[in-house]
N, C-alpha and C positions, 0 to 999 in steps of 0.2 A: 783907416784900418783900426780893427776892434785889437785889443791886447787881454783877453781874460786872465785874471792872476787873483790872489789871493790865501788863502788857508783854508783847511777842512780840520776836521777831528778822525782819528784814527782812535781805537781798540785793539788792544793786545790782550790777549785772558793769557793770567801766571798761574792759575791754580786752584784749589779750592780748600776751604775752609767752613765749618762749621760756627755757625753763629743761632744765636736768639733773634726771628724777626720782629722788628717791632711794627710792621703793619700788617703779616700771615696770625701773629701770638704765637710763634712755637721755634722750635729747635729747625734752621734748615741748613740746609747744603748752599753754602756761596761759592759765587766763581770771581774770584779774585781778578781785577782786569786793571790795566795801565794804558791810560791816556793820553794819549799825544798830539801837539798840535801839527800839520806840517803845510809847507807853502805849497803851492802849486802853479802853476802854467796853462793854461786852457786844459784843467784836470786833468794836469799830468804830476805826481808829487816830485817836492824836489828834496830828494833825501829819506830820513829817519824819520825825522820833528826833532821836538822837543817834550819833551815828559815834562806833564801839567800836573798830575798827580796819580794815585791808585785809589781805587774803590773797591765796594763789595757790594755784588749783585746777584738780590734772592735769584735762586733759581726757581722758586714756586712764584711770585707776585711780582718778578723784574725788578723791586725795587731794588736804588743806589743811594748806598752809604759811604762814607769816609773809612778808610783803610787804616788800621793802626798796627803796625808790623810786629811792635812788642806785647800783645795783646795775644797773639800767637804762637803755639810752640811750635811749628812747622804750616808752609802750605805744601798741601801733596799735590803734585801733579793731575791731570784729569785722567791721564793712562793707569794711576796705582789707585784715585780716587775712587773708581768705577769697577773695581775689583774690591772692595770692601764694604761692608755694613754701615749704615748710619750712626751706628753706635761705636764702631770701630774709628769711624770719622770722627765723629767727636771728642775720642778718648786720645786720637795722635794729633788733633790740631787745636784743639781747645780746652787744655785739663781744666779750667778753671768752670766752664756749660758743662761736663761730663761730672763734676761734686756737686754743684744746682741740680743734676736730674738723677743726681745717685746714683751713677752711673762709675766713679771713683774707686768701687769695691768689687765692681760689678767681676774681677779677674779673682778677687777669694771668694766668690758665690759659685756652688756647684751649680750650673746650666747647663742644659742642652738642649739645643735650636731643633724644632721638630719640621717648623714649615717657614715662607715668609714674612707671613702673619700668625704664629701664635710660638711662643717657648713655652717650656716649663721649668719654673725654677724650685729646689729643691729646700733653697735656704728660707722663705717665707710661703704663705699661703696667696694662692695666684688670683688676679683679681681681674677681669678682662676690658679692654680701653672699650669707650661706649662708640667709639666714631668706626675703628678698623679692627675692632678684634682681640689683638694683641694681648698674649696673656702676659702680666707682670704682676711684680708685688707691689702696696700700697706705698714702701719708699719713692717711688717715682714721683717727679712734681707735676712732669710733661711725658707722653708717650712718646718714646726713643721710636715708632717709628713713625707716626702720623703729626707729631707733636701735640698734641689736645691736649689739655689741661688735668688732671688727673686728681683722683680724692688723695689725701697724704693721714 
């Protein structure tokens, strides 16, 4: 008689956060995920696990990075994440990527959002992202929404 036993890896997603990818080059949306190992029984789990660690996984290119919690001023859940702007994400989960994209002031700039791909902003002269459109001003380094690299 066979006894099959041993471990798998389990996934949890906690949430998401805004990060700089360094294999996409741009500003994305991560999905914050915790790790676990757990035992099993002819693939039956026995339990929880145990928490191996957290990561951050591009939502555009899958890749998996190392999680650093104080790094972040909040993760937001996927249910409040999915109801806000990429910009908006970036400015509640990572003030420190929203002053890199100039993104920092962006709340004492008169703006108003005309479509999903293009604003007008009233506080400089608008200068349009070469990949998706997006009108902004030249303070940007990366476009808030495509992430592409931008003239400064």
């Amino acid at each position: 008689m066979f006894v099959i036993f041993g471990t798998k890896g389990r996934e949890e997603p906690r949430g998401i956060v805004a990060e700089h990818c360094p294999s996409c080059g741009g500003p994305r949306p991560f999905n914050v995920i915790e790790h676990y190992e757990v035992g099993h029984i002819y693939y039956i789990p026995l339990g929880n696990g145990s928490k191996k660690g957290v990561g951050l996984r591009c939502v555009e290119c899958r890749s998996e990075f190392h999680f650093n919690p104080h790094k972040y001023a909040a993760v937001l859940p996927a249910s409040v994440a999915r109801g806000c702007s990429f910009e908006e994400l970036i400015e509640r989960t990572n003030p420190r990527l929203a002053e890199q994209l100039g993104l920092a002031d962006a709340a004492s700039r008169p703006t108003q959002v005309v479509g999903a791909a293009e604003a007008v902003s009233q506080a400089a002269v608008p200068t349009a992202c070469a990949k998706c459109g997006y009108q902004r001003d030249r303070a940007f380094r990366f476009c808030p929404v495509c992430g592409t690299p931008g003239a400064e």
